[in-house]
C-alpha positions as a LaTeX table, in Angstrom:
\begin{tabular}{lrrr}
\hline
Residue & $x$ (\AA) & $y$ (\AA) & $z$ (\AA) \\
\hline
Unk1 & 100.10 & 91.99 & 128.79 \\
Unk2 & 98.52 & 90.15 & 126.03 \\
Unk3 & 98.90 & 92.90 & 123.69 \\
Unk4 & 102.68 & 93.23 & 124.30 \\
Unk5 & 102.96 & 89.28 & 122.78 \\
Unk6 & 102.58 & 90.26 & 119.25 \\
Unk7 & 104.92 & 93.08 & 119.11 \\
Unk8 & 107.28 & 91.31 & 121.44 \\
Unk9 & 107.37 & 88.12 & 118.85 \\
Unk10 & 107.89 & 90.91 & 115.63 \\
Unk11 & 110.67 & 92.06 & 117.40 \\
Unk12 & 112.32 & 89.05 & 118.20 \\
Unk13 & 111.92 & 87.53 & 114.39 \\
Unk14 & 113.17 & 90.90 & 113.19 \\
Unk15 & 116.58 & 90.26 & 115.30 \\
Unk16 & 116.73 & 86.78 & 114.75 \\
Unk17 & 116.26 & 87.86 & 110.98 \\
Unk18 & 119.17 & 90.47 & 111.28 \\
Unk19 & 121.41 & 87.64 & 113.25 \\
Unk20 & 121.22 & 85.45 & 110.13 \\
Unk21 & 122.15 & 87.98 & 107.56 \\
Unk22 & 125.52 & 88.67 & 109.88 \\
Unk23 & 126.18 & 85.10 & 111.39 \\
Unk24 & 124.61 & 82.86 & 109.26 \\
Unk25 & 126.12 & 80.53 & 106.57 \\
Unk26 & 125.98 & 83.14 & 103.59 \\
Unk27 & 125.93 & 86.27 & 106.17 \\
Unk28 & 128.89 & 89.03 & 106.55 \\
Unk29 & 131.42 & 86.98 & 108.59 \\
Unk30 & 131.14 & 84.25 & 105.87 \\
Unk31 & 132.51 & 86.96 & 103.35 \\
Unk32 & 136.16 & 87.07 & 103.83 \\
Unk33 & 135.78 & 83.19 & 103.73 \\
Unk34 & 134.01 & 83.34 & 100.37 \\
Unk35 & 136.71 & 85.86 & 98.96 \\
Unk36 & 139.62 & 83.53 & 100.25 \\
Unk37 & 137.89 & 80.75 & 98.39 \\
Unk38 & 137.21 & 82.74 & 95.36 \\
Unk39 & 141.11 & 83.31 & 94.99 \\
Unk40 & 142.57 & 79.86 & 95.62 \\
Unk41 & 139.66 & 78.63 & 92.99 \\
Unk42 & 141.43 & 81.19 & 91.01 \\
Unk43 & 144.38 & 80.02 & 91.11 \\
Unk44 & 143.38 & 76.29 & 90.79 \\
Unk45 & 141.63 & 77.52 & 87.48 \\
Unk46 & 144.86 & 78.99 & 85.94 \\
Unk47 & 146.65 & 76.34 & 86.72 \\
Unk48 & 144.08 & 73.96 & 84.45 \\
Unk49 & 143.75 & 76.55 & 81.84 \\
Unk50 & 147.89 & 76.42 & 81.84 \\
Unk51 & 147.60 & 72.78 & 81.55 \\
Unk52 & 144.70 & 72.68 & 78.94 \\
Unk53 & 146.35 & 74.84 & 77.07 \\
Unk54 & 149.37 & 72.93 & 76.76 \\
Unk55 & 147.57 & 69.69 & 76.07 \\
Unk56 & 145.64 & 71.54 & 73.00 \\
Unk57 & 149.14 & 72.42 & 71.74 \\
Unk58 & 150.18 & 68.67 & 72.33 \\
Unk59 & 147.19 & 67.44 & 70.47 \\
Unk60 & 147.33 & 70.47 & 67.37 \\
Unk61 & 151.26 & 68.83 & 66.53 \\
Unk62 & 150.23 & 65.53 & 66.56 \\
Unk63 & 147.24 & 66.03 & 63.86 \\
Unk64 & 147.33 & 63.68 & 61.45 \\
Unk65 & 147.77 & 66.36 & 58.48 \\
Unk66 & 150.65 & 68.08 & 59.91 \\
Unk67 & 152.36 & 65.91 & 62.77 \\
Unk68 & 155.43 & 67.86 & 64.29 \\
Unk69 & 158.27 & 64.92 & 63.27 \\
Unk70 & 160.16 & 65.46 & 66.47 \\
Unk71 & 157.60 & 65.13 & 68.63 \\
Unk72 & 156.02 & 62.14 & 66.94 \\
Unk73 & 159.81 & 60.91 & 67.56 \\
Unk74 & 159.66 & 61.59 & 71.13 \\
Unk75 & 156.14 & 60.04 & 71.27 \\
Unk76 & 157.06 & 56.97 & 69.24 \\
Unk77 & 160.44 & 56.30 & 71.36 \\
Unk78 & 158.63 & 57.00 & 74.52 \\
Unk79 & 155.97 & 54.38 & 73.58 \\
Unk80 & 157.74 & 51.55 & 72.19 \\
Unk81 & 160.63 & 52.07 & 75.05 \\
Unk82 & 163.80 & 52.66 & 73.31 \\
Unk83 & 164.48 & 55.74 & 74.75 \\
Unk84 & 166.16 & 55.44 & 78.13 \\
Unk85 & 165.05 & 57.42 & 80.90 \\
Unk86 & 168.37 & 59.58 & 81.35 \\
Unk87 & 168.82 & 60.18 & 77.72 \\
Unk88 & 167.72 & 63.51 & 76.33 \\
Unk89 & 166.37 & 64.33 & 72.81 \\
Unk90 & 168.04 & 67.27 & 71.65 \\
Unk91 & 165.52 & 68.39 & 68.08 \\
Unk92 & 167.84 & 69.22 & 65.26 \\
Unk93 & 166.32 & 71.88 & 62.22 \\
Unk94 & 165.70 & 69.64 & 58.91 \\
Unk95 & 169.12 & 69.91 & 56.55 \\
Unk96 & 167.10 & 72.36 & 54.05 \\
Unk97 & 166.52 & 74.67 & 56.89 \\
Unk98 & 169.05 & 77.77 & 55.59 \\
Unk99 & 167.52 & 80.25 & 58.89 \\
Unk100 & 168.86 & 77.48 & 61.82 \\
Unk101 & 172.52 & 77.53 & 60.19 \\
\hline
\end{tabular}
């Protein structure tokens, strides 16, 4: 009997070993959930490289060497409240600008 022990307790740490790598926390069943979180993080990330992107472009026309006129309009009426909330700014091409006409 005693020599049954050792082999007995290899065996058991081998399964319990094998039970881990299927149920455990970063086993095979947590795989599909890993995937699934993989693609909504995914998506999250697009959405904030969407929305980084735009603020770039935001920041690049409001450089101080080249400001974008209209939009340091918008910005200006926004700030200083003169524009009212249903009114729309509709940008109109400078009166040079032969290509708009």
């Amino acid at each position: 009997m005693n020599r049954a022990i050792g082999p007995t307790i290899a065996v058991l740490a081998v399964v319990a070993m094998i039970g881990y790598a299927i149920f455990g926390p970063t086993g095979l069943y947590a795989w599909g959930d890993y995937s699934q979180s993989v693609e909504k993080q995914r998506v999250v990330l697009a959405a904030l490289t969407k929305k980084q992107n735009e603020l770039k472009n935001r920041v690049n026309l409001l450089d101080r060497r080249r400001v974008d006129p209209d939009l340091a309009d918008e910005y200006v009426r926004e700030k200083l409240g003169v524009m009212h909330p249903d009114e729309v700014a509709i940008p109109m091409p400078p009166e040079g600008d032969a290509a708009a006409r």
